[in-house]
PDB file of N, CA, C and O in Angstrom, chain B, residues numbered from 101:
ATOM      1  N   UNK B 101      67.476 168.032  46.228  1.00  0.00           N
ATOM      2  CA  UNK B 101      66.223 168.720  46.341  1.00  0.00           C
ATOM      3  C   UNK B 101      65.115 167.827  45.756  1.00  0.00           C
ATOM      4  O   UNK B 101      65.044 167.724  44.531  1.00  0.00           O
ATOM      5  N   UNK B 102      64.228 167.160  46.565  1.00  0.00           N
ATOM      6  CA  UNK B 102      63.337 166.504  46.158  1.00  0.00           C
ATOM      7  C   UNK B 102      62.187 167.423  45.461  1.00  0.00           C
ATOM      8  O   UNK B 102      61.895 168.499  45.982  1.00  0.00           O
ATOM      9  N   UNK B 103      61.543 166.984  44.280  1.00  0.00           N
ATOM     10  CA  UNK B 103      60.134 167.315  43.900  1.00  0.00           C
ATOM     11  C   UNK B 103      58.813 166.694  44.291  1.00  0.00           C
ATOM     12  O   UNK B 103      58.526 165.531  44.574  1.00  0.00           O
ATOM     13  N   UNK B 104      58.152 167.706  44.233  1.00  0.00           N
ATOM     14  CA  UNK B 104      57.115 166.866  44.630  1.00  0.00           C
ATOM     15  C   UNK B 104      56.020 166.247  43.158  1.00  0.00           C
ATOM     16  O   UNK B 104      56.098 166.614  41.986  1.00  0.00           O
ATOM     17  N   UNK B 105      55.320 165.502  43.601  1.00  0.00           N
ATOM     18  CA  UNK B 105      54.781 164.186  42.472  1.00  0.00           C
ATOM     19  C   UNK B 105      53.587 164.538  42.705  1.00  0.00           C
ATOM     20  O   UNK B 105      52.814 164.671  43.655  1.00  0.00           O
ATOM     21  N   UNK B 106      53.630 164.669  41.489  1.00  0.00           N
ATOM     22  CA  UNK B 106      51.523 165.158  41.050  1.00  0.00           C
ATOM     23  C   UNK B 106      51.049 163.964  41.530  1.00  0.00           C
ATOM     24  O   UNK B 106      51.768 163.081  41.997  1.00  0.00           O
ATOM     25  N   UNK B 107      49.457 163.900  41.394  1.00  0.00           N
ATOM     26  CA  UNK B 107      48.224 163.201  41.580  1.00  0.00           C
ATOM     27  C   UNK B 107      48.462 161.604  40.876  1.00  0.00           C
ATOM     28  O   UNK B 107      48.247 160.481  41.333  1.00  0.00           O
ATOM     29  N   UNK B 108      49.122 162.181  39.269  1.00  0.00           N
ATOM     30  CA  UNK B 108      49.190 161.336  38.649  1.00  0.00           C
ATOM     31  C   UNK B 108      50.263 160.369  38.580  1.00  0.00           C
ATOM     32  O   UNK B 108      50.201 159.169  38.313  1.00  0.00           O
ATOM     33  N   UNK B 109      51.530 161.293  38.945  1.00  0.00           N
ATOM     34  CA  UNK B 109      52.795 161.116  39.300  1.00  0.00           C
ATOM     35  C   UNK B 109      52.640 159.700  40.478  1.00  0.00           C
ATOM     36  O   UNK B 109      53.151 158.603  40.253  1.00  0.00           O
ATOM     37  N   UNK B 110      51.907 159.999  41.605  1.00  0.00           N
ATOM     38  CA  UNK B 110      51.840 159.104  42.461  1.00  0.00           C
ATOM     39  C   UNK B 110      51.058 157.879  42.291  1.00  0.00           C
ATOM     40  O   UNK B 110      51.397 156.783  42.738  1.00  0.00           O
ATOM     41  N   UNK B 111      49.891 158.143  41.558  1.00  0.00           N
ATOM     42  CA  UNK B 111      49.542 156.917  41.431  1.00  0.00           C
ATOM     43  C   UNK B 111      50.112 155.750  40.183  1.00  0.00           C
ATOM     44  O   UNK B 111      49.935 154.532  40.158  1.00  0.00           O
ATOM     45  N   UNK B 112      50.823 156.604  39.233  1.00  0.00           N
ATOM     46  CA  UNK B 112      51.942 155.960  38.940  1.00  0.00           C
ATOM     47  C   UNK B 112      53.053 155.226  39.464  1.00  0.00           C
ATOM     48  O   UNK B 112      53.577 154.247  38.932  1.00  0.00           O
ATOM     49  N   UNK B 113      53.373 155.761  40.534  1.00  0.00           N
ATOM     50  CA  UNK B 113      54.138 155.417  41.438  1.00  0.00           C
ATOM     51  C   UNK B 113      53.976 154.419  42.123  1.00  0.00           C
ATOM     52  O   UNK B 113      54.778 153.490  42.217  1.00  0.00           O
ATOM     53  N   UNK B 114      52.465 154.552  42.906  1.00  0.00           N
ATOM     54  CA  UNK B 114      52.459 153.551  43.282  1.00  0.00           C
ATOM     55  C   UNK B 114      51.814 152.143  42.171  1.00  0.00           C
ATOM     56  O   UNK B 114      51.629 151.109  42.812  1.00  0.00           O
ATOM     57  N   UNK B 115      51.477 152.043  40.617  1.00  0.00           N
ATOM     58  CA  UNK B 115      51.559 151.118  39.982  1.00  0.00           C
ATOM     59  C   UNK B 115      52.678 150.717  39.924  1.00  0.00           C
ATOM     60  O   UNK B 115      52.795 149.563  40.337  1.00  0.00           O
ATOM     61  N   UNK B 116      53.669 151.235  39.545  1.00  0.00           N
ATOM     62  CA  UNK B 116      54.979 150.724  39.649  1.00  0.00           C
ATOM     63  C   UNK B 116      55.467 149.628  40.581  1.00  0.00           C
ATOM     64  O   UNK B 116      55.821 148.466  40.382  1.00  0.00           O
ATOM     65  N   UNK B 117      55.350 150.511  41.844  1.00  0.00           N
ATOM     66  CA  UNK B 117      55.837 150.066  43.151  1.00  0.00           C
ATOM     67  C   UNK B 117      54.603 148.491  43.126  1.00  0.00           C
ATOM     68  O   UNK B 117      55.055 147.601  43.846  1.00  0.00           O
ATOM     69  N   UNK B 118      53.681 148.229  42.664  1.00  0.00           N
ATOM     70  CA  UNK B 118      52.605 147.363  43.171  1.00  0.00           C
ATOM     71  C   UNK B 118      52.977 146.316  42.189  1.00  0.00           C
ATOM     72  O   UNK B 118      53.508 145.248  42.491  1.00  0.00           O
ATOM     73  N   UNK B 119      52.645 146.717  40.932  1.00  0.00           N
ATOM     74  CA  UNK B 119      52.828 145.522  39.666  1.00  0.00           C
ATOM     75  C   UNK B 119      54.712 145.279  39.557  1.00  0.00           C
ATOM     76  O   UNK B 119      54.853 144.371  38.738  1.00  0.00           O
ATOM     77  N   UNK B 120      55.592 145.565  39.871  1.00  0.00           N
ATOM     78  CA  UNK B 120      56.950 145.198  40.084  1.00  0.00           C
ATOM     79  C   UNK B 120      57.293 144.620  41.452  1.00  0.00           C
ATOM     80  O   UNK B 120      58.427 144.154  41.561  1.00  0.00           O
ATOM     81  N   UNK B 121      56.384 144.573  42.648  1.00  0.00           N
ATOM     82  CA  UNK B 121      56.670 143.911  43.573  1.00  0.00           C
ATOM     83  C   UNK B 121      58.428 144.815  44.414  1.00  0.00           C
ATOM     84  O   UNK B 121      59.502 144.312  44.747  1.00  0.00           O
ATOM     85  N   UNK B 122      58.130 145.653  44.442  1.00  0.00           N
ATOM     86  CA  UNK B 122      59.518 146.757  44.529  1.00  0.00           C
ATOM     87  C   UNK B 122      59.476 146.986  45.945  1.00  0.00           C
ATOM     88  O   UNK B 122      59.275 148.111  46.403  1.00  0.00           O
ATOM     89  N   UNK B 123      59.684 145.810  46.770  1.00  0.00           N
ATOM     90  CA  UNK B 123      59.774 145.657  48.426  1.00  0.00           C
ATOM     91  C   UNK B 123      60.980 146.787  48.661  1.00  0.00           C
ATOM     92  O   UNK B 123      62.060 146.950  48.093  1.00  0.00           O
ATOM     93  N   UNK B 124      60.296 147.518  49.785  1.00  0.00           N
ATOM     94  CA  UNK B 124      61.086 148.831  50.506  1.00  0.00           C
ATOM     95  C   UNK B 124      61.381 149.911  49.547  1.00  0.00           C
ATOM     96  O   UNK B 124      62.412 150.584  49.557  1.00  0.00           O
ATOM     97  N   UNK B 125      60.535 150.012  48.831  1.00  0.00           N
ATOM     98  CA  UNK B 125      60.227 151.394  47.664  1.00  0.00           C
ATOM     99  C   UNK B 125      58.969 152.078  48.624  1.00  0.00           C
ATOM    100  O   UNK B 125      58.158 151.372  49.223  1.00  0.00           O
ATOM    101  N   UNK B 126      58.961 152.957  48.644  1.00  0.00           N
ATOM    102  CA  UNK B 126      57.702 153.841  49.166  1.00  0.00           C
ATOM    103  C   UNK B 126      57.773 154.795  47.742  1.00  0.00           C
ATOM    104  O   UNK B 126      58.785 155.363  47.332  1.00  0.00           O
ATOM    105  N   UNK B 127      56.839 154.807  47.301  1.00  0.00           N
ATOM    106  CA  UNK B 127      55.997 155.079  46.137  1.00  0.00           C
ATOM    107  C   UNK B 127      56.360 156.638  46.340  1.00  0.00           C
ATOM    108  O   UNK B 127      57.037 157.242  45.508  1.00  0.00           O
ATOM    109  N   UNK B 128      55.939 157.145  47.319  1.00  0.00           N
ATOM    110  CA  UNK B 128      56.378 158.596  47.676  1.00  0.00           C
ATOM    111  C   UNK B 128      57.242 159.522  47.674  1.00  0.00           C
ATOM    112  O   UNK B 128      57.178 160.736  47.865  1.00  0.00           O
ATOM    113  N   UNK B 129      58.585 158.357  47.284  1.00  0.00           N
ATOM    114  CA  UNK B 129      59.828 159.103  47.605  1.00  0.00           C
ATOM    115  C   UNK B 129      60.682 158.639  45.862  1.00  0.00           C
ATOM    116  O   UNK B 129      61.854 158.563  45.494  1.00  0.00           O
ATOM    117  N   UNK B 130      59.835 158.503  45.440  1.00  0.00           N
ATOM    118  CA  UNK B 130      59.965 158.160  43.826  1.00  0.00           C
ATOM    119  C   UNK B 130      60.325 159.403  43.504  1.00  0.00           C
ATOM    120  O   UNK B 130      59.657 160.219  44.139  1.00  0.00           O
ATOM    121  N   UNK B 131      61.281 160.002  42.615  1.00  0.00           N
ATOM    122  CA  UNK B 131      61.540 161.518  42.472  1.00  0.00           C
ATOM    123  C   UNK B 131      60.994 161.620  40.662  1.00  0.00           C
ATOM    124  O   UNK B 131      61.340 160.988  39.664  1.00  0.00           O
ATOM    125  N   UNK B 132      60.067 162.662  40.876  1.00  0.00           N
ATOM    126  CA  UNK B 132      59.594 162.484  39.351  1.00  0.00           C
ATOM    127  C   UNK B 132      60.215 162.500  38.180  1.00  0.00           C
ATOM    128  O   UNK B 132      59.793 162.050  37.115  1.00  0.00           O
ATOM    129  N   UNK B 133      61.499 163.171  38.453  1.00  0.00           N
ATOM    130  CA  UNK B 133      62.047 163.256  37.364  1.00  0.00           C
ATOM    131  C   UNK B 133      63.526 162.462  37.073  1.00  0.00           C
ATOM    132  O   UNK B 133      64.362 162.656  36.191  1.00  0.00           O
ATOM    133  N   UNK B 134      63.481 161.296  38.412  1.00  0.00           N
ATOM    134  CA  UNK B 134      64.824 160.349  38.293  1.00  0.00           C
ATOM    135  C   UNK B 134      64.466 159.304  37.257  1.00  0.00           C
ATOM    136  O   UNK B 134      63.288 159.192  36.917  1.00  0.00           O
ATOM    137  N   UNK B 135      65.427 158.515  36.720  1.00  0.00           N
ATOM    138  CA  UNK B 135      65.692 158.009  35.678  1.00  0.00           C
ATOM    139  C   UNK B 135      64.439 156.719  35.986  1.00  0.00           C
ATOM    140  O   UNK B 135      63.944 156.984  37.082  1.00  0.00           O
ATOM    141  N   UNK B 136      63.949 155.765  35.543  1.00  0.00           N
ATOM    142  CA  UNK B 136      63.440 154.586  36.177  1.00  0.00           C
ATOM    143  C   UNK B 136      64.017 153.463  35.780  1.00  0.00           C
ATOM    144  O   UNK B 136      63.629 152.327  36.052  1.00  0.00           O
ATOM    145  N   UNK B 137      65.223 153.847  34.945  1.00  0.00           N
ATOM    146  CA  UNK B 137      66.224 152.383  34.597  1.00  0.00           C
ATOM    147  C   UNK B 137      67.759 152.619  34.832  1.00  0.00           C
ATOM    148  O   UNK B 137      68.134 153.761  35.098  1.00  0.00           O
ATOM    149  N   UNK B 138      68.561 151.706  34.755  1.00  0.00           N
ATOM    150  CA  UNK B 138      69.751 152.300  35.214  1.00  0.00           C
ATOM    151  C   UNK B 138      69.924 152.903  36.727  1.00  0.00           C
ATOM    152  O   UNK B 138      69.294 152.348  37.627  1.00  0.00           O
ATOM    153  N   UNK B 139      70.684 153.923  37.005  1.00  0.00           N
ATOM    154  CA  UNK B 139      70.865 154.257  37.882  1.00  0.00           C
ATOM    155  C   UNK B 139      70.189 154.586  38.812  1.00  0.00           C
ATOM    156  O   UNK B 139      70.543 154.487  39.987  1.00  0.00           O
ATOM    157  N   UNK B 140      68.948 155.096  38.356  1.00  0.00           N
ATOM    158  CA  UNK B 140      67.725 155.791  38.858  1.00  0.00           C
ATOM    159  C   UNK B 140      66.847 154.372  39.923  1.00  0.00           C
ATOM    160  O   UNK B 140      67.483 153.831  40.827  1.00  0.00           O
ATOM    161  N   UNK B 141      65.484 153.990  39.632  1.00  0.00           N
ATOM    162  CA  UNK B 141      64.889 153.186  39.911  1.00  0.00           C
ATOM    163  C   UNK B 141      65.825 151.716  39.631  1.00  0.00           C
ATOM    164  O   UNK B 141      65.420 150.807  40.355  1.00  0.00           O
ATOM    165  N   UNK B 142      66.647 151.433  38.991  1.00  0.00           N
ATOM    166  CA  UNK B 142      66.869 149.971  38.429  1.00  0.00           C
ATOM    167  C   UNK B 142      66.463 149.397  38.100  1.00  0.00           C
ATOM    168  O   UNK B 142      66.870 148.257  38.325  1.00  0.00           O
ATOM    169  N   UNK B 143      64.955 149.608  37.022  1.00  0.00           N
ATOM    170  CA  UNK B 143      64.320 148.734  36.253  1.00  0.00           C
ATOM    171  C   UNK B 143      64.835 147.824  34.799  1.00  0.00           C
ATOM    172  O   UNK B 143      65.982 147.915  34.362  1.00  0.00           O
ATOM    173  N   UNK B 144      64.383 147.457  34.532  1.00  0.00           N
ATOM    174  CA  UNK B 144      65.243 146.108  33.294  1.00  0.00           C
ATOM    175  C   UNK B 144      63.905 146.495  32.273  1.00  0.00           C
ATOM    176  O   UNK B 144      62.938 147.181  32.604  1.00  0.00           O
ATOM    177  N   UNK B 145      64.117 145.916  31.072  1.00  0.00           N
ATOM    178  CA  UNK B 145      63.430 145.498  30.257  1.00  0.00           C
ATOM    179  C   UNK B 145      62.315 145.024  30.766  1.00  0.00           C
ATOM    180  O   UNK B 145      61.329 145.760  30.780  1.00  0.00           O
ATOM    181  N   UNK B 146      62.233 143.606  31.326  1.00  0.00           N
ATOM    182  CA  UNK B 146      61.603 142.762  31.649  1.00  0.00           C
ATOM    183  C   UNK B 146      60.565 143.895  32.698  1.00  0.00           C
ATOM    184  O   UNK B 146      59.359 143.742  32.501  1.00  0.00           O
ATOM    185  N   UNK B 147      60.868 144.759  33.543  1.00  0.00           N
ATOM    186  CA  UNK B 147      60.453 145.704  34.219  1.00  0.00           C
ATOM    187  C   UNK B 147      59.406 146.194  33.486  1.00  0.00           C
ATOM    188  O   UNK B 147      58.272 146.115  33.959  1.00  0.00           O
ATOM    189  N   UNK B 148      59.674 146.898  31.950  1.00  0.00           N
ATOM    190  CA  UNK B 148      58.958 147.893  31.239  1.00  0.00           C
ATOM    191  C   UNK B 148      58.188 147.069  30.509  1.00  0.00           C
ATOM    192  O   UNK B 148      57.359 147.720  29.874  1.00  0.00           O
ATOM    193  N   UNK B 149      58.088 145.552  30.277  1.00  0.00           N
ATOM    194  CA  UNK B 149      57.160 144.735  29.691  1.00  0.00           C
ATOM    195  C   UNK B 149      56.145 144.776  30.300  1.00  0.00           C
ATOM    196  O   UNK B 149      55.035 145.064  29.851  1.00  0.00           O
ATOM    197  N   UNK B 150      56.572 144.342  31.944  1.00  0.00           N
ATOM    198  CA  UNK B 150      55.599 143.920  33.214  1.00  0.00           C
ATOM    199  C   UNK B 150      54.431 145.086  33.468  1.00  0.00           C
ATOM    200  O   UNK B 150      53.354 145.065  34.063  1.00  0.00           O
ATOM    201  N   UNK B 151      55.283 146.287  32.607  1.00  0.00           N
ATOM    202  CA  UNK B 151      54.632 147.768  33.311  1.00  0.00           C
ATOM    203  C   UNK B 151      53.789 147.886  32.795  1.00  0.00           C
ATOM    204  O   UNK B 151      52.667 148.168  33.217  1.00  0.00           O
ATOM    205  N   UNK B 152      54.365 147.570  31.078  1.00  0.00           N
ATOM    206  CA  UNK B 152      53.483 148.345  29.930  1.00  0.00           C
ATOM    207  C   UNK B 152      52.059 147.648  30.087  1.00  0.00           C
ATOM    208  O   UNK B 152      50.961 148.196  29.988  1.00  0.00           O
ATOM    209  N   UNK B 153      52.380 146.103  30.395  1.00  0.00           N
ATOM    210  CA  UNK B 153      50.831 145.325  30.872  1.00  0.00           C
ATOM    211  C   UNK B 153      49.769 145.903  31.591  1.00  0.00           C
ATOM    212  O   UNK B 153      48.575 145.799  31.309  1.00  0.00           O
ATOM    213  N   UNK B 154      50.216 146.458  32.444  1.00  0.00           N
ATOM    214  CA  UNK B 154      49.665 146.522  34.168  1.00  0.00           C
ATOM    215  C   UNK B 154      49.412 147.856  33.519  1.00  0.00           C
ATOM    216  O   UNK B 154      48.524 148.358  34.209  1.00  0.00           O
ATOM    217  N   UNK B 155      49.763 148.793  32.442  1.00  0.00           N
ATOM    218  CA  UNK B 155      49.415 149.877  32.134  1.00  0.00           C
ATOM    219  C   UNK B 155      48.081 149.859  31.069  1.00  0.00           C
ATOM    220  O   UNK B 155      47.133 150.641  31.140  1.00  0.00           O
ATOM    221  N   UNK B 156      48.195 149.105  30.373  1.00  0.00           N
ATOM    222  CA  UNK B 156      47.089 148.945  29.905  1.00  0.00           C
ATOM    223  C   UNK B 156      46.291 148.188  30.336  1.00  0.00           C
ATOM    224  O   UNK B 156      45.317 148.129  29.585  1.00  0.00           O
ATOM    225  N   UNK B 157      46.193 147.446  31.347  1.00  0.00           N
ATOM    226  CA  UNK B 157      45.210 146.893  32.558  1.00  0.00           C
ATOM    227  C   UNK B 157      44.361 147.788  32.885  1.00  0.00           C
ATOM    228  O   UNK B 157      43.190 148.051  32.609  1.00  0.00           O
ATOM    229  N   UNK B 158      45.318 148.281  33.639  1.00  0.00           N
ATOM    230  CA  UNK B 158      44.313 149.625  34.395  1.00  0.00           C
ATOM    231  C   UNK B 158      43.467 151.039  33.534  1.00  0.00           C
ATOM    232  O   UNK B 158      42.365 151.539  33.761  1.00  0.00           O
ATOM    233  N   UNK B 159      44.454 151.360  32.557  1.00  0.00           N
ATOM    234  CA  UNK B 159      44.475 152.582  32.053  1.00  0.00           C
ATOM    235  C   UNK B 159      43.620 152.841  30.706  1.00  0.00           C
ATOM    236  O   UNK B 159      42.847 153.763  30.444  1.00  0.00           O
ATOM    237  N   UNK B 160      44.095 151.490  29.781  1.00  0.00           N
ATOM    238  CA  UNK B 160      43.985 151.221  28.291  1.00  0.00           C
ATOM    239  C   UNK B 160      44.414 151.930  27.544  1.00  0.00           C
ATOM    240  O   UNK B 160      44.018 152.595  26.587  1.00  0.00           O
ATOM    241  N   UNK B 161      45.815 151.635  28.362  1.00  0.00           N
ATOM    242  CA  UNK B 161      46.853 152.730  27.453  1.00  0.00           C
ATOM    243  C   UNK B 161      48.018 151.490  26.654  1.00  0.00           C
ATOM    244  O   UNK B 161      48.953 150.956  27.251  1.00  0.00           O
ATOM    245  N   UNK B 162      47.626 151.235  25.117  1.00  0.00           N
ATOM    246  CA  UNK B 162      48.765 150.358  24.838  1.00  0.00           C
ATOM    247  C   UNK B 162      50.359 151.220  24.631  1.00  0.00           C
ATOM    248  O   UNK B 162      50.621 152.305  24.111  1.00  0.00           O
ATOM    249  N   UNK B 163      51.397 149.975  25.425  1.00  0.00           N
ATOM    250  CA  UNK B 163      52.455 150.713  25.026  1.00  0.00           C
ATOM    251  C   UNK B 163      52.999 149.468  24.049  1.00  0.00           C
ATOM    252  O   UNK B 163      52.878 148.257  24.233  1.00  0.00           O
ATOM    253  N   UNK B 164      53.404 149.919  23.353  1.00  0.00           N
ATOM    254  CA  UNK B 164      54.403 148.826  22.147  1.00  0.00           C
ATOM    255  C   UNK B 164      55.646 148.992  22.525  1.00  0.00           C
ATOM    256  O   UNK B 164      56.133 150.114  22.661  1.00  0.00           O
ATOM    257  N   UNK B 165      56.433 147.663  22.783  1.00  0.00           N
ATOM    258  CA  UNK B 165      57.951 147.094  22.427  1.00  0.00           C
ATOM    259  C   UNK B 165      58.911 148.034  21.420  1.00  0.00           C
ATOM    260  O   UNK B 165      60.007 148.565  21.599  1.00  0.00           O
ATOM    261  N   UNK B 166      58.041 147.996  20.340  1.00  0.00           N
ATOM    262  CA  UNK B 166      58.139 148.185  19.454  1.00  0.00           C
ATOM    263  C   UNK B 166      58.172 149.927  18.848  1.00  0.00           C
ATOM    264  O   UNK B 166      58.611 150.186  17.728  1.00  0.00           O
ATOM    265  N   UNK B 167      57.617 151.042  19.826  1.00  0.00           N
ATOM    266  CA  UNK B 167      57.423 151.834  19.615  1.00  0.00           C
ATOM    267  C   UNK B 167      59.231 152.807  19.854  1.00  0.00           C
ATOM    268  O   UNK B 167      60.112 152.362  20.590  1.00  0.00           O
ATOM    269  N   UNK B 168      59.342 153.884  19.183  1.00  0.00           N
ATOM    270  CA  UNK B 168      60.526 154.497  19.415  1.00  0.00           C
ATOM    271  C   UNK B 168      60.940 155.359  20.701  1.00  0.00           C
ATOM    272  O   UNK B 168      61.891 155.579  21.452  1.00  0.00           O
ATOM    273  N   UNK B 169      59.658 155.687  20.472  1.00  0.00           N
ATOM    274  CA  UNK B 169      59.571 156.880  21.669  1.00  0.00           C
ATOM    275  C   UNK B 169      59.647 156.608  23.398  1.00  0.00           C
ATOM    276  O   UNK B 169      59.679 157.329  24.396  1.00  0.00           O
ATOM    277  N   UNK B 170      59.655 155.035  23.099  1.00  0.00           N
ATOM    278  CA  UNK B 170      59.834 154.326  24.597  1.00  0.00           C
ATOM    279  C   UNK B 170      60.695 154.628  25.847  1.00  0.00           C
ATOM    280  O   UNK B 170      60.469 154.617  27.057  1.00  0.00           O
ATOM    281  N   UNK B 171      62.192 155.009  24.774  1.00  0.00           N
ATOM    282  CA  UNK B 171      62.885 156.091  25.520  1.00  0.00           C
ATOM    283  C   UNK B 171      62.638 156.787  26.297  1.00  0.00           C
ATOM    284  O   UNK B 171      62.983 156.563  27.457  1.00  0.00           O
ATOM    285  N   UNK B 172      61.833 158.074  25.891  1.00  0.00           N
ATOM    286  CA  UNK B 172      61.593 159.096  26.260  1.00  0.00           C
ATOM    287  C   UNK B 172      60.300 158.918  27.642  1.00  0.00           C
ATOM    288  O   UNK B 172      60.219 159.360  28.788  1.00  0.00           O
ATOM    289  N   UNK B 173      59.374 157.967  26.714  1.00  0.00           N
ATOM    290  CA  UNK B 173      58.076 157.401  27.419  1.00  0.00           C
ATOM    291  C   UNK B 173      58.305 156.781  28.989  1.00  0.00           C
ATOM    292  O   UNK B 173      57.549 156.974  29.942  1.00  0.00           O
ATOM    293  N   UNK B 174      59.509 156.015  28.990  1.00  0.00           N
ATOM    294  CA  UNK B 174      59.992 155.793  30.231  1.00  0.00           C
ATOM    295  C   UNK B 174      61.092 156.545  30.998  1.00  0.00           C
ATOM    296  O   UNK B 174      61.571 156.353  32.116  1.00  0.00           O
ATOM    297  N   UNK B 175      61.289 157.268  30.249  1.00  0.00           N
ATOM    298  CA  UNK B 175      62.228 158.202  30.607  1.00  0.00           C
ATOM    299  C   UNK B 175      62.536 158.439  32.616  1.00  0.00           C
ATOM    300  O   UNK B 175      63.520 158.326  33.346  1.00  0.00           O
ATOM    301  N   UNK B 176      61.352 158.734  32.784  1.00  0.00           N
ATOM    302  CA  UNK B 176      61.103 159.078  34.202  1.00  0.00           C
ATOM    303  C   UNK B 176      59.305 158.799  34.900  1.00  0.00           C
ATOM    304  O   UNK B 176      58.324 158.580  34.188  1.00  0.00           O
ATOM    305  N   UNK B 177      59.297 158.880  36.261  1.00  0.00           N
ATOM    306  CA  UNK B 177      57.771 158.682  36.765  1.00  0.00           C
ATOM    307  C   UNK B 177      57.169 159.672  35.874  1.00  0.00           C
ATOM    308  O   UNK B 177      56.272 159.329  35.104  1.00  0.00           O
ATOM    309  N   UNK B 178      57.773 161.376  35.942  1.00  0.00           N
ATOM    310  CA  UNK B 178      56.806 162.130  35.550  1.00  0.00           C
ATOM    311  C   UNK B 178      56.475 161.879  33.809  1.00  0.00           C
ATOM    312  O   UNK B 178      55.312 162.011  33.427  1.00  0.00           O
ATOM    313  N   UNK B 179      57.340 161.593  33.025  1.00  0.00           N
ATOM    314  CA  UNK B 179      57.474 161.445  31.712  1.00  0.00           C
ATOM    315  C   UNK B 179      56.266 160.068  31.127  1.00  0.00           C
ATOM    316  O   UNK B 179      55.641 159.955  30.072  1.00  0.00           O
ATOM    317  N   UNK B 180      56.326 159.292  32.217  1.00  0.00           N
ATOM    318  CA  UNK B 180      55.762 157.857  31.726  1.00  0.00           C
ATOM    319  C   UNK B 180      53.662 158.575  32.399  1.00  0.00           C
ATOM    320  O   UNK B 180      52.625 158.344  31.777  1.00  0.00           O
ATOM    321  N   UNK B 181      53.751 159.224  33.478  1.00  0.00           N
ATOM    322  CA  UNK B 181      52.598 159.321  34.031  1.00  0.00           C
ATOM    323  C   UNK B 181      51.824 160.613  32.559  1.00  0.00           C
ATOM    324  O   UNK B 181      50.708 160.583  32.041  1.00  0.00           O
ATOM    325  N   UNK B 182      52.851 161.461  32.341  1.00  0.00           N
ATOM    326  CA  UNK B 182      52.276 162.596  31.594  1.00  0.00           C
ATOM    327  C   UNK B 182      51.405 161.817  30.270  1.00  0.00           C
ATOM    328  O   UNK B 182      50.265 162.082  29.887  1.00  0.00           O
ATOM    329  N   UNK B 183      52.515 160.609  29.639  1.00  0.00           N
ATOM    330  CA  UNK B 183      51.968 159.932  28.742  1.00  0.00           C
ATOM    331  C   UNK B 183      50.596 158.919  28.585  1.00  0.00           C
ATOM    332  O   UNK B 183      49.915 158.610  27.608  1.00  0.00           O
ATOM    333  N   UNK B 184      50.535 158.573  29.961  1.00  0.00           N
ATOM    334  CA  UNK B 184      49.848 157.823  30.164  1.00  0.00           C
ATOM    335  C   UNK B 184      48.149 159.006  29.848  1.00  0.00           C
ATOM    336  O   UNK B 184      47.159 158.987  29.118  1.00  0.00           O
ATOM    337  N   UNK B 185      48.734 159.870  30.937  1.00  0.00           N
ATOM    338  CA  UNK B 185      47.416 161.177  30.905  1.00  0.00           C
ATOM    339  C   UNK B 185      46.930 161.439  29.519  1.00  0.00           C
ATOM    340  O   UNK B 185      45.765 161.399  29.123  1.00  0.00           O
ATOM    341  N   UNK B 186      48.196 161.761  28.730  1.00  0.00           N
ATOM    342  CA  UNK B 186      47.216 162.415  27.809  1.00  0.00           C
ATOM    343  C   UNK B 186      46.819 161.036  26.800  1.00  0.00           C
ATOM    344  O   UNK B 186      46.110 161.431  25.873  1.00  0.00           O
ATOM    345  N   UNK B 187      47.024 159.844  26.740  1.00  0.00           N
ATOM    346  CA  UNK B 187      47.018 158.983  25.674  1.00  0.00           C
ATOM    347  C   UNK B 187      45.800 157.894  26.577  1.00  0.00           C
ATOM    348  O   UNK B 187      45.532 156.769  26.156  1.00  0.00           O
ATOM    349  N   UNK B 188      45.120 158.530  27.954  1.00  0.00           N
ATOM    350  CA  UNK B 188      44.110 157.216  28.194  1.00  0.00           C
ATOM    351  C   UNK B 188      42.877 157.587  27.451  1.00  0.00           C
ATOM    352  O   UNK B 188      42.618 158.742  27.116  1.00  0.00           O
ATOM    353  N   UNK B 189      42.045 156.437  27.183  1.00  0.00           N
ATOM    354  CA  UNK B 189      40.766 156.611  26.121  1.00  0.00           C
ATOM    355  C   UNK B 189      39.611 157.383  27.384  1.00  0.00           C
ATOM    356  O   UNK B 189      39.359 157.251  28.582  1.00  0.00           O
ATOM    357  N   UNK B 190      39.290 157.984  26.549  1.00  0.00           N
ATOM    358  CA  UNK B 190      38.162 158.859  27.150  1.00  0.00           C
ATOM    359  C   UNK B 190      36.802 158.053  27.698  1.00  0.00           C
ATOM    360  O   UNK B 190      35.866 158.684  28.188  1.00  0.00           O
TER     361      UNK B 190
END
């Protein structure tokens, strides 16, 4: 049963899909709440470095290496987009 992907959800999606270079991903069919490492998307480390950049590029949202909650923060599209929402500078 697919969900459907908020506003934010998608344009997350498609950062993902754009700054990872993720040939034959359609941004659309990203399921918000699948994993984005491991089994899910198959992103790496090196993935969530590339992201966290391209996230505070656009957004000016810093994410730290270093932070704990990264887990959770990448957890999924919807998990990483929610964070992004409430933590961009006004």
């Amino acid at each position: 049963m697919s969900q459907v992907q908020s506003v934010a959800e998608h344009e997350m999606a498609e950062l993902i899909v754009t700054s990872l270079n993720l040939e034959g991903v359609d941004p659309a069919f990203i399921e918000p709440e699948a994993p984005l490492f491991g089994t899910g998307l198959g992103l790496d480390s090196i993935d969530a470095l590339e992201l966290a950049l391209e996230i505070s590029k656009r957004h000016g949202v810093q994410l730290r290496s270093d932070d704990e909650d990264n887990r959770q923060i990448f957890a999924s599209l919807r998990s990483l987009a929610a964070y992004v929402q409430t933590h961009r500078p006004a």
